[in-house]
C-alpha positions as CSV (number, residue, x, y, z in Angstrom):
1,X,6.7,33.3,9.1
2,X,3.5,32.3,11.1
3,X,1.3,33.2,9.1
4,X,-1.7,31.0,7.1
5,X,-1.3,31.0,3.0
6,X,-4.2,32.0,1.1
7,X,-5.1,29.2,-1.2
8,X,-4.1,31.3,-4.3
9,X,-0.4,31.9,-2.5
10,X,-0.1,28.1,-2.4
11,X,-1.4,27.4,-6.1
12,X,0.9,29.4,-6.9
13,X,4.3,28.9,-5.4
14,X,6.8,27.5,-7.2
15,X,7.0,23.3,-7.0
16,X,9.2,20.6,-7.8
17,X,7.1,17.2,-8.2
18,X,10.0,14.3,-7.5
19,X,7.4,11.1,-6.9
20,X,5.0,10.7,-10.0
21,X,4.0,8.0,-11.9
22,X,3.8,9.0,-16.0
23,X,0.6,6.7,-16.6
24,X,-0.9,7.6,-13.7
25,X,-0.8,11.7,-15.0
26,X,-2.4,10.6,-17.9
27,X,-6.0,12.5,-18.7
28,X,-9.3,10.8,-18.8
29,X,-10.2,12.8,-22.3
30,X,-6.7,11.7,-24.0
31,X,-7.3,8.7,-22.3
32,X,-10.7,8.2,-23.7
33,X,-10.0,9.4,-27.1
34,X,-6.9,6.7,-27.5
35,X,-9.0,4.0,-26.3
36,X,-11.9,5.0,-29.2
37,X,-8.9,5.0,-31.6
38,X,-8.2,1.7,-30.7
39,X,-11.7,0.0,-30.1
40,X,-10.8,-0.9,-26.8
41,X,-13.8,-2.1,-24.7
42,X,-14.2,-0.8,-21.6
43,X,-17.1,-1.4,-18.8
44,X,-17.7,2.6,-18.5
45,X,-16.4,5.4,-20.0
46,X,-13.2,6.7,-19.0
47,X,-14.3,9.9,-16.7
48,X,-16.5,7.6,-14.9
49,X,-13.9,4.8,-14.7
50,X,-10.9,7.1,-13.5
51,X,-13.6,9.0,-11.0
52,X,-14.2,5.7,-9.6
53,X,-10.5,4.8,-9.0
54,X,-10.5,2.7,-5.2
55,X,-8.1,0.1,-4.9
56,X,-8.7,-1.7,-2.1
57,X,-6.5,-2.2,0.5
58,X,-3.9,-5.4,1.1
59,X,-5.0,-8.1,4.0
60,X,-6.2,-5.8,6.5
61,X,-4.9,-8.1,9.4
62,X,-1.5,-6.8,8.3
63,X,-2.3,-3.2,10.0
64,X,-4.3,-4.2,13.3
65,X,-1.5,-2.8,15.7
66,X,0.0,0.0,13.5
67,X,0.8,3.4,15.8
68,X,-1.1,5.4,13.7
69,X,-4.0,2.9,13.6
70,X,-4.9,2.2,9.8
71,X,-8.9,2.0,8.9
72,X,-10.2,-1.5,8.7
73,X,-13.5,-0.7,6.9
74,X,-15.0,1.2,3.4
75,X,-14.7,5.1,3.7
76,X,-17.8,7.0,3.4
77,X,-17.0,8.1,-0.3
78,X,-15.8,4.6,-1.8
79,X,-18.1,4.5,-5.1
80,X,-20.6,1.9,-6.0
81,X,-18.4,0.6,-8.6
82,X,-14.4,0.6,-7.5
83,X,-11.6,0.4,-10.4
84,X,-8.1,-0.4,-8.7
85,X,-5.0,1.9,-9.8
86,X,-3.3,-1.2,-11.8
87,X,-6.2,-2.0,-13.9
88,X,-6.8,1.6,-15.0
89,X,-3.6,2.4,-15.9
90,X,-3.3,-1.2,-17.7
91,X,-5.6,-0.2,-19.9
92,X,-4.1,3.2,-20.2
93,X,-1.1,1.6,-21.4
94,X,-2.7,-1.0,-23.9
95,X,-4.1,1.7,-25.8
96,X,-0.4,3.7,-26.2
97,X,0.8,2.7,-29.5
98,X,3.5,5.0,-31.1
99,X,6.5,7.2,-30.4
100,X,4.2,10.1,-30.8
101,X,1.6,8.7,-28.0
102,X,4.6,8.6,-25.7
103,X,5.8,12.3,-26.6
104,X,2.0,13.6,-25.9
105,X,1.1,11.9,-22.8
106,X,4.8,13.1,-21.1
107,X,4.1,16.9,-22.4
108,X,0.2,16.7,-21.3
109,X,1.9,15.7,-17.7
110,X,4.1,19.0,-17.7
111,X,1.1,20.7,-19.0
112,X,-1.0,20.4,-16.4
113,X,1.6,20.6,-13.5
114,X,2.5,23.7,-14.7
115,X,-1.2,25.3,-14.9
116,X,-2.4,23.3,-12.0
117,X,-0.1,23.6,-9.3
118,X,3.1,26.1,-10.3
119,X,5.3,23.4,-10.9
120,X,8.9,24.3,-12.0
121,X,10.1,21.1,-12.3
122,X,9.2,17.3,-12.7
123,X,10.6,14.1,-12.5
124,X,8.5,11.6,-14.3
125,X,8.7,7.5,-13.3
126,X,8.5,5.2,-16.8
127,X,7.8,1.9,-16.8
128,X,9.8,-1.4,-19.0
129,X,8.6,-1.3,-22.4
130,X,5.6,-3.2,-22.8
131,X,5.5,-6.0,-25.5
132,X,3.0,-4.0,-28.2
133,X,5.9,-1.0,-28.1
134,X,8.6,-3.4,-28.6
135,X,9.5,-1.6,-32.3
136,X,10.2,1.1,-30.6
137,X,12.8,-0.6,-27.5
138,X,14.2,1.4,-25.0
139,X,16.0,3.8,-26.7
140,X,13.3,4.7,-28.7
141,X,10.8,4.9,-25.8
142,X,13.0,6.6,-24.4
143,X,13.9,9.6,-26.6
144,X,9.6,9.8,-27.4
145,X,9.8,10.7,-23.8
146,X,12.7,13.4,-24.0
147,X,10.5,14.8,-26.6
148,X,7.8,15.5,-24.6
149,X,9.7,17.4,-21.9
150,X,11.8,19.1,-24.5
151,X,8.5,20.5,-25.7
152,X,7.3,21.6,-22.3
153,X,10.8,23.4,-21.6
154,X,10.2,25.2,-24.4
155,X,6.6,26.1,-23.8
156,X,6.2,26.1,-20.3
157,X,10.1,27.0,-19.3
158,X,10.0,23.9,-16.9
159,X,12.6,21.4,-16.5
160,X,12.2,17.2,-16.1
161,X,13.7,14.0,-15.9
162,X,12.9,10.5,-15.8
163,X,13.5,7.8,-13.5
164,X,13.4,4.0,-15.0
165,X,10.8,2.5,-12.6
166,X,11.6,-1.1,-11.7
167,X,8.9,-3.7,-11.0
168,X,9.1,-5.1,-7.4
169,X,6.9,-7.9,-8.2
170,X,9.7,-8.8,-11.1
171,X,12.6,-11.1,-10.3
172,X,15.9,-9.3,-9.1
173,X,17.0,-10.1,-12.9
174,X,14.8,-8.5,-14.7
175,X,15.8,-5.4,-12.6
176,X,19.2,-5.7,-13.6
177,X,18.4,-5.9,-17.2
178,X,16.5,-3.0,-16.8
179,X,19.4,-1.0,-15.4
180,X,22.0,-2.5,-17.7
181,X,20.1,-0.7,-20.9
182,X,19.7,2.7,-18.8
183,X,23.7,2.3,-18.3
184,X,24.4,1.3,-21.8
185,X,21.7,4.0,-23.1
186,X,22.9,6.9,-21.1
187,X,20.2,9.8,-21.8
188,X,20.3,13.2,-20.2
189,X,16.8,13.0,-19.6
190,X,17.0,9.6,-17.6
191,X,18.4,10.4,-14.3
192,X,17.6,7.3,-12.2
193,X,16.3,4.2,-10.9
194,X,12.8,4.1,-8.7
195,X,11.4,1.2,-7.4
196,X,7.7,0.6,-7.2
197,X,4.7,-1.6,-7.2
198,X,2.9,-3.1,-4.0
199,X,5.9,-3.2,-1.5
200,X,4.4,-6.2,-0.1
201,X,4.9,-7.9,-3.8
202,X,9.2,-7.9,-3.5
203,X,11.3,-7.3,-0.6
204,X,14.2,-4.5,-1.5
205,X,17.2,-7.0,-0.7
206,X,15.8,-8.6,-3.5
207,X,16.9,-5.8,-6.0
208,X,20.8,-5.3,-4.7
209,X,22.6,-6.1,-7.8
210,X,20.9,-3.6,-9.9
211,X,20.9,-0.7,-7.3
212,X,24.7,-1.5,-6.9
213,X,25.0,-1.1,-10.8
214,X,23.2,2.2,-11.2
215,X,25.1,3.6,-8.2
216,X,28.0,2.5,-10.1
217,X,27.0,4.5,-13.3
218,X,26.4,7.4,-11.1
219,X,22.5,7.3,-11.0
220,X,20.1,8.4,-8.9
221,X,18.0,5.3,-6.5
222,X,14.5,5.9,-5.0
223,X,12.4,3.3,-3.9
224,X,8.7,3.0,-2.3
225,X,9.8,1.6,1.1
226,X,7.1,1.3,4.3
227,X,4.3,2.2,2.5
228,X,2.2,-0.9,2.5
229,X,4.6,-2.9,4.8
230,X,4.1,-2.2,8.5
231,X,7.3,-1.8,9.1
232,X,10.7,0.7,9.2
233,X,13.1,-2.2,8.0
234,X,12.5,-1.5,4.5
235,X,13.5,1.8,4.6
236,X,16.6,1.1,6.2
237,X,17.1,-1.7,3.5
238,X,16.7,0.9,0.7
239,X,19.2,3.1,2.1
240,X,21.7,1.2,3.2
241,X,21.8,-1.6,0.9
242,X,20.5,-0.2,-2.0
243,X,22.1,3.2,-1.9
244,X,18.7,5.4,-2.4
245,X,19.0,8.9,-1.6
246,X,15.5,9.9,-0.9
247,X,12.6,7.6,-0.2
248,X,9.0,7.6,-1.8
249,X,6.6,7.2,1.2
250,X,8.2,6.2,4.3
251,X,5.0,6.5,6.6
252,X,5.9,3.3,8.3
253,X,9.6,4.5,9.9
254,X,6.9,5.7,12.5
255,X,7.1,2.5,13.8
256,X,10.8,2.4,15.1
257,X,11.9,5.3,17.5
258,X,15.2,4.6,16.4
259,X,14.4,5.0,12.8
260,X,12.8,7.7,12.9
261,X,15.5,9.6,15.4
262,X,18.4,8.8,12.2
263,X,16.0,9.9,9.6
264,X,16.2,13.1,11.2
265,X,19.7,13.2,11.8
266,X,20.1,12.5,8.0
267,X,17.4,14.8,6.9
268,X,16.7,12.0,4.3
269,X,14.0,13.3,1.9
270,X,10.5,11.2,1.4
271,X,8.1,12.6,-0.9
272,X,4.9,11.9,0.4
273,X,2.0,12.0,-0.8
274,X,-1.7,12.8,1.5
275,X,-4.2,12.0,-1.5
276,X,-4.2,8.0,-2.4
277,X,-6.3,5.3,-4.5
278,X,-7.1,3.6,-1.8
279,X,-10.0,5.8,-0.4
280,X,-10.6,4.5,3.0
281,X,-6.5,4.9,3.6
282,X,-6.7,8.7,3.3
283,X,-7.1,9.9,7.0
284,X,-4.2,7.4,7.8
285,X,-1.8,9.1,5.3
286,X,-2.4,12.3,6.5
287,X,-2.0,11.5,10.2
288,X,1.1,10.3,9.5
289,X,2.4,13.0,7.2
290,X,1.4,14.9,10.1
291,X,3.2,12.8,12.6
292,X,6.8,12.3,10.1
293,X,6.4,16.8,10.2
294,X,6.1,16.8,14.2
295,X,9.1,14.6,14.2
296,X,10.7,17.0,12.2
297,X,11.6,14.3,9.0
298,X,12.3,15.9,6.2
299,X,9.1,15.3,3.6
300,X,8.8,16.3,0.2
301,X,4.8,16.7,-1.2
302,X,4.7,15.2,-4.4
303,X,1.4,14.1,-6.5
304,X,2.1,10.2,-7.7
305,X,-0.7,9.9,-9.6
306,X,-2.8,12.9,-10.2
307,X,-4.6,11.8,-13.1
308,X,-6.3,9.4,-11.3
309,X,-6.6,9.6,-7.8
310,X,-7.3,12.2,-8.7
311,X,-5.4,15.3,-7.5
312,X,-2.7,18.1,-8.0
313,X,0.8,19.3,-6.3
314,X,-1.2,22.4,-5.5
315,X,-3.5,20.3,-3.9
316,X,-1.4,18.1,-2.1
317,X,0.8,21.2,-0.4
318,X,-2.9,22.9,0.1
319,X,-3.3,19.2,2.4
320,X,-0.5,19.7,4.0
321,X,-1.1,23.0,5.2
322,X,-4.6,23.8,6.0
323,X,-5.7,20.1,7.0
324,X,-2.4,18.5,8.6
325,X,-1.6,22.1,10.2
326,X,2.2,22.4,8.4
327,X,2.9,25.9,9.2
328,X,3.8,28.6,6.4
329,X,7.3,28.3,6.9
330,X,7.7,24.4,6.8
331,X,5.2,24.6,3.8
332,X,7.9,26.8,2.0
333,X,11.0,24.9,3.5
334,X,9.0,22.1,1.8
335,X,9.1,23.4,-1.7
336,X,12.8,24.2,-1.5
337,X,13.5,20.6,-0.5
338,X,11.9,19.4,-3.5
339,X,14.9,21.6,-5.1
340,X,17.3,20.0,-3.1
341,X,16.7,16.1,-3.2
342,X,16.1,16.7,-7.4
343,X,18.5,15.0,-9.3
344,X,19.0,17.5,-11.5
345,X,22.3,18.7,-12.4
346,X,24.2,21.3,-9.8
347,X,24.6,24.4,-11.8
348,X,20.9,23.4,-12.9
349,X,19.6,23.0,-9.3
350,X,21.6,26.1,-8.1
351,X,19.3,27.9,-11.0
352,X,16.2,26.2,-9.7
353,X,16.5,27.6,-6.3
354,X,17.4,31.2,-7.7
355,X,14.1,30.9,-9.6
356,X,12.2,29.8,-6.1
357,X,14.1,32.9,-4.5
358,X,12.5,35.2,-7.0
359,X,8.9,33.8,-7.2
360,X,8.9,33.9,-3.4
361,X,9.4,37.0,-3.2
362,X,7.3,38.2,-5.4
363,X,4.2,36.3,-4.2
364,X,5.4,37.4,-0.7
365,X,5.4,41.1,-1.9
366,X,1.7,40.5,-3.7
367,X,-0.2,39.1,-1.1
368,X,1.5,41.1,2.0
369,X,3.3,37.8,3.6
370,X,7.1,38.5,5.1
371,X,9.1,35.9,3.8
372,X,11.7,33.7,6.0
């Protein structure tokens, strides 16, 4: 298949979403309307705060010599006012207060992948229970969540998971008490471990113990890895001391020919994302989405947090396509390898694909494209 992808084809085709943060999906109007609920003061008003979402980038010295060479000053769009990511969704999560605010913000997130961008299936990142939720511990947080998706596989015929984020900036501790009540709480809907915050806030060795225990009980292990470091190392840190089977990010294993030569061999998955808070970053992730797809690494569009950055899947493979030049059959081999690295169940993934198989087709017989 050579051939370019109308827009509409690309909205369209079936997704899976593997690398997205729950608070970051959540709307500015829900958003809004919790935080009037709760007479939480805010300098704006949500729509202007999450439009004017630009976290600023760590010590720029840090990037000076990267290959892909990393922007050192403002982009041309950075608003007047900036918000960064972490305050936004703080405040997104001060205002959550209930077992039903959980269940609504999880089914507004398969809500609008499904009418936005196609997507089939979703695996959603949750963070520890915050102190205010306490009542409601992890189990409890925990089925509110399966709730939510419940209600979008019955309404939208999608299918999810979870993945217990772990704090890098926690100590290695905390992570392991994090993991012990996922194993002790086994849920279908909680299929693993993902670890996130700045990567320059907790190195991976760091969280060894509690990637050696989920492994143990069978869980899946993701991890942000050489996405704010300049540097490969992580990555091989996350998958061969940590055990993760794909890799959120990665942009960095540009750095180490060597790297970059086994990540091929291995096909390891990274979902990557081209859209990001920090504005002036944006040509740098796409030049180097573009450079991981010319090395032939195996990368995974996913949307992280669309609520706020904001953006869509559909947007994010339309990115990858008509700007970074992915061709129409890697833009498909993509979508199928979001199939692949899921951590759904077998018989459930071997359904998945079936399902891409048949909407494939169909858009390929609708718009006139022959199909690989």
């Amino acid at each position: 298949m050579s051939t370019t992808l109308p827009p509409a084809y690309l909205d369209r085709m079936p997704k899976a979403d593997l690398h997205c943060h729950l608070i970051g999906t959540v709307r500015a109007s829900t958003f809004a309307e919790l935080a009037r609920r709760e007479g939480l003061v805010l300098p704006d008003e949500p729509e202007r705060i999450f439009a004017d979402i630009n976290s600023l980038p760590p010590d720029p010295a840090l990037y000076r010599d990267t290959r892909i060479p990393v922007p050192q000053g403002p982009s041309a769009d950075e608003p007047e006012v900036s918000y960064s990511l972490f305050q936004a969704s703080n405040w997104v999560v001060e205002v959550l207060r209930d077992a039903d605010d959980l269940t609504r913000i999880v089914y507004e997130a398969f809500e609008d992948a499904h009418h936005a961008s196609a997507t089939r299936h979703l695996e959603l990142f949750f963070d520890a229970v915050p102190p205010h939720l306490a009542s409601l511990g992890y189990t409890g947080s925990v089925e509110a969540y399966a709730e939510g998706i419940r209600l979008a596989e019955r309404d939208f015929g999608m299918t999810g998971r979870m993945i217990q984020g772990i704090d890098r900036s926690r100590s290695g501790e905390h992570a392991l008490e994090l993991v012990r009540q996922v194993v002790d709480h086994p849920h279908e809907y909680v299929a693993g471990i993902g670890l996130d915050n700045l990567e320059t806030s907790g190195p991976p060795e760091r969280f060894v113990d509690a990637y050696r225990l989920a492994g143990e009980a069978g869980l899946g292990r993701t991890a942000h890895s050489s996405e704010h470091s300049p540097t490969a190392v992580n990555t091989i840190t996350c998958l061969d001391q940590l055990g993760c089977d794909r890799i959120d990010h990665g942009y960095y294993v540009l750095e180490d020919d060597e790297v970059v030569a086994r990540m091929r061999d291995e096909q390891v998955a990274f979902t990557v994302v081209s859209t990001t808070s920090r504005r002036s970053w944006r040509p740098w992730r796409r030049a180097s989405v573009e450079a991981m797809l010319e090395a032939g690494l195996n990368v995974v569009p996913a949307s992280d947090d669309p609520g706020m950055f904001p953006t869509t899947l559909a947007a994010e493979y339309r990115i990858v396509h008509e700007q970074i030049g992915a061709t129409a059959d890697q833009v498909r081999s993509m979508a199928y390898a979001g199939v692949d690295a899921s951590w759904l169940p077998g018989a459930e993934k071997e359904a998945l694909r079936a399902r891409f198989d048949r909407e494939l087709a169909a858009l390929d017989h609708e718009f006139g494209v022959a199909g690989v």
